[in-house]
C-alpha positions as CSV (number, residue, x, y, z in Angstrom):
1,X,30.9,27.7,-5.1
2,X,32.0,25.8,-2.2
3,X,34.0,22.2,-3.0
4,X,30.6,20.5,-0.5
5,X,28.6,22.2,-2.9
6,X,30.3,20.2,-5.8
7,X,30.2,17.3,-3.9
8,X,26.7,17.3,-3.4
9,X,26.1,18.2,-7.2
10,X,28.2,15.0,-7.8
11,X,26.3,13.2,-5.6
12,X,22.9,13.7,-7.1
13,X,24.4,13.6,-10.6
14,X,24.9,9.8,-9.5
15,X,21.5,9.4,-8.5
16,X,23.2,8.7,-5.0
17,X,22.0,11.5,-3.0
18,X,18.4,10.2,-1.2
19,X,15.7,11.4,1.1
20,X,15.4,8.1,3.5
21,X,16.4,6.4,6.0
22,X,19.2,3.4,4.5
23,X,19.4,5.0,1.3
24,X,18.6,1.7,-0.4
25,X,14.6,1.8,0.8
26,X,14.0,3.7,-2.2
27,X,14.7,7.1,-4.1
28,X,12.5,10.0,-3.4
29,X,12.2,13.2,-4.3
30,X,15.7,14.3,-4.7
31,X,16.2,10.6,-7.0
32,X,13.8,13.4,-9.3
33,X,16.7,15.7,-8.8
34,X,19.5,13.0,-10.2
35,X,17.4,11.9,-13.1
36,X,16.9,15.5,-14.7
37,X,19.8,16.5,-14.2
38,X,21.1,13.7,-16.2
39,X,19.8,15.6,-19.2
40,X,18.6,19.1,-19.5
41,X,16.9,20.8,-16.4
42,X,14.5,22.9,-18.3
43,X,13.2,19.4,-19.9
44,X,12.3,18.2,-16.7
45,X,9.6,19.9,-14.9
46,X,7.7,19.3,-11.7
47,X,4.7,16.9,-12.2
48,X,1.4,18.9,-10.8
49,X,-1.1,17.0,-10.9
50,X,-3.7,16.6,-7.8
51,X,-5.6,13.4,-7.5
52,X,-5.6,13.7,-3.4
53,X,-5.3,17.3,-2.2
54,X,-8.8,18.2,-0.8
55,X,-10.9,16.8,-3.1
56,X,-9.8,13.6,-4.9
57,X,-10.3,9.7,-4.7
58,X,-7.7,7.6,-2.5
59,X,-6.8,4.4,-2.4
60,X,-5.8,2.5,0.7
61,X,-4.1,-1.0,0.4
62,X,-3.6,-3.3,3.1
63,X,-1.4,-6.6,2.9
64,X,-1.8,-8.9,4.7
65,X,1.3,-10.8,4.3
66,X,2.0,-14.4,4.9
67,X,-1.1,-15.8,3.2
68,X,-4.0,-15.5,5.4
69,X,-6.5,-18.5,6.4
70,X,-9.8,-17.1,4.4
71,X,-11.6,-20.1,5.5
72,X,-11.0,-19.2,9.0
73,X,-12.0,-15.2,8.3
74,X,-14.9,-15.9,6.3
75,X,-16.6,-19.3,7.7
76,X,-18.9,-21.2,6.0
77,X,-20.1,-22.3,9.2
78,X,-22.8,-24.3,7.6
79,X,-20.9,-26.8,5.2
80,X,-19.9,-30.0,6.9
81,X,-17.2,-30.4,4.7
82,X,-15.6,-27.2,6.9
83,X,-15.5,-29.2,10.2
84,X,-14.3,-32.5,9.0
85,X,-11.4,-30.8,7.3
86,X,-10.9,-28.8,10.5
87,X,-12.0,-30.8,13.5
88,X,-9.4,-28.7,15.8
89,X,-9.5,-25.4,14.2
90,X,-13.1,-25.3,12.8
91,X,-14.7,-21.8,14.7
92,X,-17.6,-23.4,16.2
93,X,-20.6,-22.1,14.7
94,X,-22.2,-20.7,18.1
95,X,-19.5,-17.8,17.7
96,X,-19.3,-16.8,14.4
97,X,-20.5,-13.6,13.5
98,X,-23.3,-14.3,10.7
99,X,-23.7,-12.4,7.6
100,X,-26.6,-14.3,6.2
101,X,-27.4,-17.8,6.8
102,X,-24.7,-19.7,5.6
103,X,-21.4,-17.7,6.5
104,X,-19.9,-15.7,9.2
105,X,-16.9,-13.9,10.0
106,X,-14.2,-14.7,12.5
107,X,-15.8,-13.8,16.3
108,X,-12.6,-11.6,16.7
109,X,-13.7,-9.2,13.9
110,X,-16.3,-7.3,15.1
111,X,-15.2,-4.1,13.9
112,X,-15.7,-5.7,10.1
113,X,-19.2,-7.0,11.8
114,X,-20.3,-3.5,12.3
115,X,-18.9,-2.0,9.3
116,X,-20.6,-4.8,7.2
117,X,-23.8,-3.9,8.9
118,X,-23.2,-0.3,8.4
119,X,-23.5,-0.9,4.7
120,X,-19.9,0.3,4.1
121,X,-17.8,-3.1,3.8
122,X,-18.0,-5.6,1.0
123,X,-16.4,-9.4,1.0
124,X,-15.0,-10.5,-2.2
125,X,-15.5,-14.4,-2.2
126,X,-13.0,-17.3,-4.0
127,X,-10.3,-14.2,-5.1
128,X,-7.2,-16.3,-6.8
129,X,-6.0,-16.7,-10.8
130,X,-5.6,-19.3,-13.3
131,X,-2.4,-21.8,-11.9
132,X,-2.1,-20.5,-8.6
133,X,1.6,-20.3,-7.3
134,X,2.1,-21.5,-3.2
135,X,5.5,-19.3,-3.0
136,X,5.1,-16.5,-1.1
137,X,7.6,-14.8,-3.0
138,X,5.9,-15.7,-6.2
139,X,2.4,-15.4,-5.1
140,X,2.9,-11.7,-3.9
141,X,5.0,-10.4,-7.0
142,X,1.9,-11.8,-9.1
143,X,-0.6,-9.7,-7.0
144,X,1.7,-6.8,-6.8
145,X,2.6,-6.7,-10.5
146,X,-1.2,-8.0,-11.9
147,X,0.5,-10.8,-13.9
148,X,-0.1,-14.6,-13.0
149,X,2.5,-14.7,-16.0
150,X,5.4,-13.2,-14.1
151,X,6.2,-11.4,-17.2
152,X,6.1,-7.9,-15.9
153,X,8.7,-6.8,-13.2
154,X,6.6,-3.5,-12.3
155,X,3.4,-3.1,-10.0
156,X,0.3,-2.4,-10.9
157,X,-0.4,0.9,-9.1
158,X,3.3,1.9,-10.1
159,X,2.0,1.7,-13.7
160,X,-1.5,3.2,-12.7
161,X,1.0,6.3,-11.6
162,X,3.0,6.1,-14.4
163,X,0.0,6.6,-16.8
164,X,-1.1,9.8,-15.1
165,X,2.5,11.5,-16.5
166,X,3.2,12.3,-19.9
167,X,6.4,13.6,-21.9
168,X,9.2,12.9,-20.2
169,X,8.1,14.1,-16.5
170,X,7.9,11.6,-13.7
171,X,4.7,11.4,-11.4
172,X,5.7,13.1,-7.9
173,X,6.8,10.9,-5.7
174,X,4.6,11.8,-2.8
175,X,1.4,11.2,-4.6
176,X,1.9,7.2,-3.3
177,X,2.7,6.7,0.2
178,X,3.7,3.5,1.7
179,X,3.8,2.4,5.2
180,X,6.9,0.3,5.0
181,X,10.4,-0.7,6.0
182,X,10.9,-1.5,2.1
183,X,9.2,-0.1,-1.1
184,X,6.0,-2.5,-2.2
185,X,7.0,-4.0,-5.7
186,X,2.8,-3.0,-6.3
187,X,3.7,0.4,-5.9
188,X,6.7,0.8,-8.5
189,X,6.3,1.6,-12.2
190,X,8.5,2.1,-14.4
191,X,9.2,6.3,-13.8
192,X,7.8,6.4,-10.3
193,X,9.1,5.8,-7.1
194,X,6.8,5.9,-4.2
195,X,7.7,7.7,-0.7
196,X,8.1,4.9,1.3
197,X,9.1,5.0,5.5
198,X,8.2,3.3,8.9
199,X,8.3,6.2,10.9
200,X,8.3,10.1,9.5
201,X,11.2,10.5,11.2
202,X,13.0,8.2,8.1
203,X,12.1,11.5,6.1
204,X,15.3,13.1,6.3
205,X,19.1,13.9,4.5
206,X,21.3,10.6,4.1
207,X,24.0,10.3,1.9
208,X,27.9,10.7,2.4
209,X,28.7,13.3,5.2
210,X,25.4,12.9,6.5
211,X,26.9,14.2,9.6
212,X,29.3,16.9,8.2
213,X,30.0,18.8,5.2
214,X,28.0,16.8,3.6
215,X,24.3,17.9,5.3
216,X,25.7,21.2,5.3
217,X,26.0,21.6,1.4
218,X,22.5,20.2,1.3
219,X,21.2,22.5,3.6
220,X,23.1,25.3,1.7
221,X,21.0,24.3,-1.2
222,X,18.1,24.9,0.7
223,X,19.2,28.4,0.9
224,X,19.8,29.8,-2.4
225,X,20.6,32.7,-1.6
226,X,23.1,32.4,0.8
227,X,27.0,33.0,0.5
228,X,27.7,30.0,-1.5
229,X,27.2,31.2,-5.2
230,X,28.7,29.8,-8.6
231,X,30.9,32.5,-10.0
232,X,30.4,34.8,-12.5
233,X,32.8,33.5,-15.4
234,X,31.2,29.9,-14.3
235,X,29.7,27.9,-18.0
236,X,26.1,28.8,-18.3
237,X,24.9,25.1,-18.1
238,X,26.8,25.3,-14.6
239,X,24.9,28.2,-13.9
240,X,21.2,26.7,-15.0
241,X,22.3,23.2,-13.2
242,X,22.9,24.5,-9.4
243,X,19.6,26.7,-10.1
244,X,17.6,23.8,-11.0
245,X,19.4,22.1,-8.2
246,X,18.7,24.4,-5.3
247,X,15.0,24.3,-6.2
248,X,15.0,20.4,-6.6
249,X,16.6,20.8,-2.9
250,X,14.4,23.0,-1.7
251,X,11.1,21.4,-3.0
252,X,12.5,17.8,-1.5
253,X,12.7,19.9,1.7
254,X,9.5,21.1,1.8
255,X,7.7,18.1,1.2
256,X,9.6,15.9,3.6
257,X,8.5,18.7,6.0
258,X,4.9,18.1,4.7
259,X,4.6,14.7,5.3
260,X,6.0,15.1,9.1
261,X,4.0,17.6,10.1
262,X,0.8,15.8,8.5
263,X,1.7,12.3,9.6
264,X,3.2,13.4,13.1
265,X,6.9,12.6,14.4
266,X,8.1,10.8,16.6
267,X,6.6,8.6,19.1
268,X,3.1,10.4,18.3
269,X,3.3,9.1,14.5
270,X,4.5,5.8,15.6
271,X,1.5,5.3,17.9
272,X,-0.8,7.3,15.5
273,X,-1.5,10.6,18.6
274,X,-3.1,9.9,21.8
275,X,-2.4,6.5,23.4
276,X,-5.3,4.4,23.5
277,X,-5.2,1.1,25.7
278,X,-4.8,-2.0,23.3
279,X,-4.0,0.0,19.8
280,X,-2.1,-2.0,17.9
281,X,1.4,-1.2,15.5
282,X,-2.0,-1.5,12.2
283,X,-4.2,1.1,14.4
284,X,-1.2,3.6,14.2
285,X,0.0,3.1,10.6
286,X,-3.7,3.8,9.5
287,X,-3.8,6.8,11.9
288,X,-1.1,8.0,10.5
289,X,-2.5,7.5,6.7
290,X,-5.9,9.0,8.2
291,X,-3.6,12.1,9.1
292,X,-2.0,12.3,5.7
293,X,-5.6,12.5,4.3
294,X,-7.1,14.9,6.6
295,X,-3.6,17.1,6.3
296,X,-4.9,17.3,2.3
297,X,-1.4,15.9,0.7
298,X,-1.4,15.5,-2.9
299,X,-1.4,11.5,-2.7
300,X,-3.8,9.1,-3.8
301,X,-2.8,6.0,-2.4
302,X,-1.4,4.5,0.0
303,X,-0.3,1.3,1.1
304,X,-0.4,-0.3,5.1
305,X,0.3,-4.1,5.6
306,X,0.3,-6.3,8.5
307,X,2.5,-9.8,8.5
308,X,2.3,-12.8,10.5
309,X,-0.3,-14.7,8.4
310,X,1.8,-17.6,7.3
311,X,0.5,-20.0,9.8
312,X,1.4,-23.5,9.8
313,X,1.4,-24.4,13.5
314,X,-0.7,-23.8,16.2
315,X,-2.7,-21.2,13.9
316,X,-6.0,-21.0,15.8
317,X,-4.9,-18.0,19.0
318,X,-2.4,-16.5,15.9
319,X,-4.9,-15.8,13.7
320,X,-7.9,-14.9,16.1
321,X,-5.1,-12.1,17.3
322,X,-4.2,-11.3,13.7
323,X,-7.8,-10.7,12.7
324,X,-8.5,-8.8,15.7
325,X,-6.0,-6.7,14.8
326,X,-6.9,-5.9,11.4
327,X,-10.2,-5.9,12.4
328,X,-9.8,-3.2,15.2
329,X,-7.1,-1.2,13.3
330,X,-9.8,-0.6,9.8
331,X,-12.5,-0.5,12.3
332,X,-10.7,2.6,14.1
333,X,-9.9,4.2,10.6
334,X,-12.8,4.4,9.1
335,X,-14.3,6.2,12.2
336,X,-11.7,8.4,12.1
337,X,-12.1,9.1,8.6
338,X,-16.2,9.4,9.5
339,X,-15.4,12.2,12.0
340,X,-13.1,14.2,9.5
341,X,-15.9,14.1,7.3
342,X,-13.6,12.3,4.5
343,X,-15.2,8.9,4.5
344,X,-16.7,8.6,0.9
345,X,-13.2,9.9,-0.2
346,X,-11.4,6.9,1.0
347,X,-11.8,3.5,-0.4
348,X,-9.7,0.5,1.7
349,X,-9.2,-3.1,0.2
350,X,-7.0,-5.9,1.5
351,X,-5.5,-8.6,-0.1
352,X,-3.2,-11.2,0.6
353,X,-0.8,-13.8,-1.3
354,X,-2.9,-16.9,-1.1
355,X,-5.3,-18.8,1.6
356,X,-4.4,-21.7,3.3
357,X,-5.0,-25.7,2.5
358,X,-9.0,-26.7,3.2
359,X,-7.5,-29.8,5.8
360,X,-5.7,-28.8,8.9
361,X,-2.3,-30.0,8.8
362,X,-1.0,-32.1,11.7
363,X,1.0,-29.2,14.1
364,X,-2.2,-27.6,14.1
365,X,-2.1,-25.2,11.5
366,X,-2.8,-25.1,7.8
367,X,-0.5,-24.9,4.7
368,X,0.1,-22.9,1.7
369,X,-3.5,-22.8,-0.2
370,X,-4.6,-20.9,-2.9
371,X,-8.0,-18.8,-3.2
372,X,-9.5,-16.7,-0.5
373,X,-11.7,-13.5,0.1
374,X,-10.5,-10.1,0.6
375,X,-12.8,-7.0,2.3
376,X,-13.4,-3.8,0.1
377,X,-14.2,-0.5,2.6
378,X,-15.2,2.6,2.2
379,X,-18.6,5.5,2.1
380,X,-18.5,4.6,-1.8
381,X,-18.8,0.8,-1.3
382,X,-21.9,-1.2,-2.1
383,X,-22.0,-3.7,1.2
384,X,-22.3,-7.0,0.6
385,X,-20.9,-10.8,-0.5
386,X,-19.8,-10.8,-3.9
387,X,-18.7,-14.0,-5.5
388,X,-19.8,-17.4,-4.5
389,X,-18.0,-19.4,-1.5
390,X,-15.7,-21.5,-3.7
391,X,-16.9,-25.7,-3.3
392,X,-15.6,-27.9,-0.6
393,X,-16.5,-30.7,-2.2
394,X,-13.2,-33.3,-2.6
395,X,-13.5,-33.0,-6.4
396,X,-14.0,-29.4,-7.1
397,X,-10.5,-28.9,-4.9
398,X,-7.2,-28.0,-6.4
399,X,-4.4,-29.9,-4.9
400,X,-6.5,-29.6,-1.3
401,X,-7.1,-26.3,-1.9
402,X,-10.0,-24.1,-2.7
403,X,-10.7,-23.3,-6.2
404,X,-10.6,-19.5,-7.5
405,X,-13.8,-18.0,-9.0
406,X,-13.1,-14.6,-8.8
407,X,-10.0,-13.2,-10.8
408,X,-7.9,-10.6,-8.8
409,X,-7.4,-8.4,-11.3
410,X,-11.0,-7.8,-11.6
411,X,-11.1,-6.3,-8.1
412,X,-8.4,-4.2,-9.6
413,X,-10.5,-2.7,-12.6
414,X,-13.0,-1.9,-11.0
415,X,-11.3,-0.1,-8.3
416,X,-9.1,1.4,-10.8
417,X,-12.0,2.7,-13.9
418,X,-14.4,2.9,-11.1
419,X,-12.8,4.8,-8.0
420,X,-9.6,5.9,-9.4
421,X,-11.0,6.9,-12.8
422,X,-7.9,5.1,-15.3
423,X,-7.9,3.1,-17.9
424,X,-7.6,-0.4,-16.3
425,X,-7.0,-2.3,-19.6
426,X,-3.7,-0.5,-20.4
427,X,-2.9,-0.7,-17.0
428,X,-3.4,-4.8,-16.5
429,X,-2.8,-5.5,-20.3
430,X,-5.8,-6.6,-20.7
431,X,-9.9,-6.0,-19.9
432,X,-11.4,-7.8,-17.0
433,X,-14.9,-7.9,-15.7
434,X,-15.7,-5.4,-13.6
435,X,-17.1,-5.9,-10.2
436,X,-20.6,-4.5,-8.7
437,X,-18.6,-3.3,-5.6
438,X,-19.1,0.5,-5.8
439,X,-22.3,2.2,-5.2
440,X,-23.3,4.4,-8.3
């Protein structure tokens, strides 16, 4: 056995060996590798289990980071109360597009327009939790962990993954997908690791001599049975660790190849296939998750977001271009997803940290707030407004903001007994109300 070959072992046996771009995004599938071989390799078997594939529930989850302005996404264009808080930024109620007769979405979503009219999209109304934090930092490790406590320090769809294991095995790391430069705290649990990346491209060797000896003793791995073989005299547990090794190596391999030839490479992943005028960087991270899906990989959720939502001055083209693009970019999916055939496969919900103040502040923006509605997609959703717009009224606000009537992690139960089919209790510590959001 080559000294590369031992340095690579080494490598792994330090958990430092990884299967993405910067090492430091996150673990994948050889991290599997380092932690069974820390202990016996025959204790340590592959996790098969197959909620995506061809046939299972998926998950989609879209941030949208910065803490978006729900009153300016989902207008109550008939409350007074709006326009006096907002007498620069109020959408005149001429162009909102109406829902029913007292609210409206942004006139830059039309794509949600249609898909709420096509009796696929569902708005979740006055989403928040008790003692609402205004730190972005805060406010997005509470949603991504399920716990306005900030007791647990794992997310909520890591443990949802974690529960699906048993023994000592760890949930394959491709079965959660994120769209991302780093790993969503939402999607780590306490044994799994997501496959996290911006660009399939990412999906490939890095570690020390990732340009030398080093890539070559992984590749050697990949080919067990090349030249390079342990000798004969060599301790059996030497023998049964670079065995269990080159099929570690090999199965990392393979589903790094998987992914990229699913998602696409390249400049075609990046801009999700065929250039079409005006697609924006959302439109090709959810063509590239529609590609995923149609491709059939063993994953059942994945996770897209799209930033620039924290806006405190001159908010009103900012956001009308921000919800344009979310609106085009799930608009685009979900017809793609209707063309495959996969549509009542796929569920899509969005969520963000917090809304924005009810008052307009005086750069022509709006600050930190608290509640705000999120949009629930999909063929299994049952359309509609759930919740009641949260009060304007000076009295019923918190701090200037509006007030929460919907708690977060019951959106979560019901997506996760409902659609994903796990116990949601042992997965948010606790029961919540489920939601009439799926159709039965």
């Amino acid at each position: 056995m080559s000294n590369d070959i031992f340095h690579t072992r080494r490598e792994f046996l330090r958990g430092g060996l990884t299967l993405i771009s910067a090492g430091a995004t996150v673990p994948l599938f050889l991290d599997r590798t380092a932690w069974a071989m820390s202990g016996d390799p025959k204790d340590s078997p592959l996790v098969k289990h197959g909620p995506g594939g061809t046939n299972g529930k998926i998950l989609v989850v879209l941030q949208m980071a910065g803490g978006n302005d729900g009153l300016n996404t989902v207008i109550p264009f008939e409350n007074d109360r709006y326009y006096s808080a907002r007498p620069k930024l109020g959408i005149k109620k001429k162009d909102v597009l109406r829902v029913n007769d007292q609210l409206g979405l942004n006139p830059e979503a039309t794509g949600l327009k249609s898909l709420y009219d096509e009796g696929i999209l569902s708005i979740v109304q006055g989403v928040g939790y008790p003692n609402p934090n205004r730190s972005h930092f805060v406010a997005t490790d509470i949603w991504s962990t399920g716990d306005p406590t900030e007791a647990t320090h794992n997310g909520w769809i890591g443990r949802y993954f974690d529960c699906t294991c048993s023994g000592h095995d760890r949930p394959d790391p491709k079965r959660g997908i994120a769209i991302a430069g780093e790993v969503p705290l939402a999607m780590q649990g306490e044994r799994f690791s997501p496959v996290s990346f911006s660009t399939p491209d990412e999906l490939t060797w890095r570690g020390p001599g990732a340009r030398g000896s080093g890539v070559d003793a992984f590749h050697q791995l990949n080919r067990p049975h090349s030249k390079e073989k342990i000798a004969d005299n060599a301790p059996r547990d030497e023998k049964s660790a670079l065995a269990y090794l080159e099929r570690m190596a090999m199965d990392a391999r393979a589903s790094a190849e998987e992914i990229q030839k699913a998602a696409g490479t390249g400049s075609k992943a990046r801009r999700g296939g065929k250039r079409r005028r005006g697609r924006n960087a959302l439109e090709g991270d959810l063509e590239m998750v529609r590609r995923m899906i149609r491709a059939g990989l063993d994953t059942s959720v994945y996770y897209v977001s799209l930033g620039g939502f924290d806006t405190h001055a001159n908010q009103a083209n900012q956001h009308n271009n921000l919800i344009r693009q979310l609106s085009d970019g799930v608009k685009s999916f979900v017809d793609g997803l209707r063309t495959d055939g996969l549509l009542d496969r796929v569920m899509l919900m969005t969520f963000s940290e917090f809304g924005r103040r009810v008052a307009e502040n005086g750069s022509g923006g709006t600050d930190h707030g608290a509640a705000a509605p999120l949009f629930v997609v999909g063929g299994g959703v049952k359309a509609g407004i759930h919740g009641a717009h949260p009060s304007m009224a000076p009295g019923d606000l918190d701090r200037g903001d509006l007030k929460w009537n919907t708690d977060f992690r019951s959106v979560y139960a019901t997506i996760l007994d409902g659609w994903l089919k796990a116990d949601s209790a042992k997965i948010l510590n606790g029961k919540f109300a489920p939601l009439p959001l799926l159709k039965s």
